[in-house]
Structure formats: structure tokens, C-alpha cells
C-alpha positions in Angstrom: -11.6 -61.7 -0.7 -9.7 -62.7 -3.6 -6.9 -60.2 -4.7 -4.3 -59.6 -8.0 -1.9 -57.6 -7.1 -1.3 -57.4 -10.6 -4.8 -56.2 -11.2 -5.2 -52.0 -12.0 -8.8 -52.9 -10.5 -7.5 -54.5 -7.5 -5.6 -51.4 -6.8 -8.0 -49.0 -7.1 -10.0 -50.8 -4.6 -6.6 -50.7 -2.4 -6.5 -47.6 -2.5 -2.8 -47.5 -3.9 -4.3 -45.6 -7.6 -7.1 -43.3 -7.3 -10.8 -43.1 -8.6 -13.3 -40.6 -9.1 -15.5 -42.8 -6.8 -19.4 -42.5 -7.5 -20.5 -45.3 -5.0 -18.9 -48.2 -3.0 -20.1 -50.6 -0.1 -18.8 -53.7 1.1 -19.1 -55.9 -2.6 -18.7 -53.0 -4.7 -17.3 -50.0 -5.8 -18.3 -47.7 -8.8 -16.0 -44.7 -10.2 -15.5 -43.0 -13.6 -14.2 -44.0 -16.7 -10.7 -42.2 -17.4 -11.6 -43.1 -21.1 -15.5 -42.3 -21.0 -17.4 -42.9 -24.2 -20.3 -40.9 -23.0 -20.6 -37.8 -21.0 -21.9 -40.3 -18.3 -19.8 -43.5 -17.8 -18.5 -44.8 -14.6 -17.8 -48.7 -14.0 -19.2 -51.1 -11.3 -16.6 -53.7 -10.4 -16.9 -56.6 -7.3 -14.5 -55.5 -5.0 -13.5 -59.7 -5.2 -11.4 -60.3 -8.2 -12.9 -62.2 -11.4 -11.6 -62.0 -14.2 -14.3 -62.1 -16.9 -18.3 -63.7 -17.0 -16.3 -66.7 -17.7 -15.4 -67.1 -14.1 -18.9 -66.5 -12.9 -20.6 -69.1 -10.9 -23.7 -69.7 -8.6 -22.2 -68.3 -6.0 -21.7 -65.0 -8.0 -25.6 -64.2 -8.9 -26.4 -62.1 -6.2 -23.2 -60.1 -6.7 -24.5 -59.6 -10.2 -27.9 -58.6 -9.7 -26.7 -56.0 -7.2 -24.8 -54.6 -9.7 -27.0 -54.1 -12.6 -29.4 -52.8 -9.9 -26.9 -50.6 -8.9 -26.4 -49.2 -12.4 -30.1 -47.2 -13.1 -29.3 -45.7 -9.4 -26.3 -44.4 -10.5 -27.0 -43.3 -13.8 -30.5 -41.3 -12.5 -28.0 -39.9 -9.2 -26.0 -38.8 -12.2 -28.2 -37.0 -14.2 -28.9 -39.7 -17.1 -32.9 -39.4 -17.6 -33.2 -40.3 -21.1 -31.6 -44.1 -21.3 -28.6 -45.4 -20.8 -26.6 -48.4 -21.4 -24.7 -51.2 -19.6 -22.2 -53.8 -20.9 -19.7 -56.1 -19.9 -17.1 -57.0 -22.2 -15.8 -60.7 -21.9 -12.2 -62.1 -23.4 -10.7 -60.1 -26.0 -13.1 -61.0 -28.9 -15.1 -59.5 -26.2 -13.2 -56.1 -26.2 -12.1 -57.0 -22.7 -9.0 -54.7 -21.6 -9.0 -55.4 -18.2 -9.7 -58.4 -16.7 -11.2 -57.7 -13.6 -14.8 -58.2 -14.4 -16.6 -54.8 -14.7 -19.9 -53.6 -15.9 -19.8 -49.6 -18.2 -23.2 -48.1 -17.7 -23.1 -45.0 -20.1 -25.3 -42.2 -20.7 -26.2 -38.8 -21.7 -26.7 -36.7 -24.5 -26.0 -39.2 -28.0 -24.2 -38.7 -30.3 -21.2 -40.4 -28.4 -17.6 -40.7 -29.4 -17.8 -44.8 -29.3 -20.1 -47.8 -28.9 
């Protein structure tokens, strides 16, 4: 698997910073926001390093799709049962701040501090 050792992603999946992990399995691994914007918001990232959407490929729509199937599981495990909401932020007209590609699904009681 592809690896920055540079990457605050890449080192949470190492193992060398910690998480408050929710899920994780061979591809993936979900934890909680340190900054949430909700009362519910953890982060799905690939445990292979991509950057941003803009690196996706072919080869990266099953990883994906497992990960915005991943998302309703998480949030409903969580206790989000009225709606919740997923994005990816690409680039920095994107609001990307790390570039590890990662997907926020956020949820809970509105109004929230952000988005």
C-alpha cells in the first residue's frame, strides 16, 4: 500500500498518533474528528494514501463505494437517525486541509457550529 510518511493520515493508520477509532478493516479506517462540526463526525479514509478525488481512478471505485456505504452504518451505530451528511473536500478551493483523501459524515442535533 502506498504510504507518506509525511501524511498525519498515514500515521494514524501506523499507529504512531492516535484515533478515537469507530471502524477499520483491511481498506479502511474510520475515527473521530478532533475538530467535529457536529455532535456526530468521524472521517472514513483508504488506509492507501491519495491525496484528493483528483487522484482517483478506475481502480479506486470499489474503494469508494465501500466507503460511502460505510458512512449510513456508522452514522446509525452512532446514534444519527435523523439525516446526516457526507463530503469530501478536494484542493484548497475545495477546503481540503489534509491531503489524504477523506470523506466527513456528520450528524446529529442541527444547529451545528459549521458547514
Amino acid at each position: 500500500m502506498s504510504h507518506d510518511p509525511n501524511c498525519i493520515f498515514c500515521k494514524i493508520i501506523a499507529g504512531q498518533i492516535p484515533s478515537k477509532k469507530v471502524y477499520e478493516d483491511e481498506d479502511l479506517l474510520a475515527f473521530h474528528d478532533i475538530h467535529p462540526w457536529a455532535p456526530v463526525h468521524v472521517l472514513i479514509i483508504p488506509k492507501l494514501h491519495i491525496a484528493s478525488m483528483v487522484e482517483l481512478t478506475e481502480e479506486h471505485v470499489t474503494l469508494l463505494g465501500r466507503m460511502s456505504v460505510l458512512a449510513p452504518r456508522l452514522m446509525k451505530e452512532l446514534g444519527v437517525s435523523n439525516g446526516f451528511r457526507t463530503v469530501i473536500n478536494t484542493g484548497p478551493d475545495g477546503g481540503q486541509e489534509v491531503y489524504h483523501l477523506h470523506m466527513h459524515a456528520m450528524g446529529g442535533p442541527r444547529p451545528w457550529l459549521k458547514g
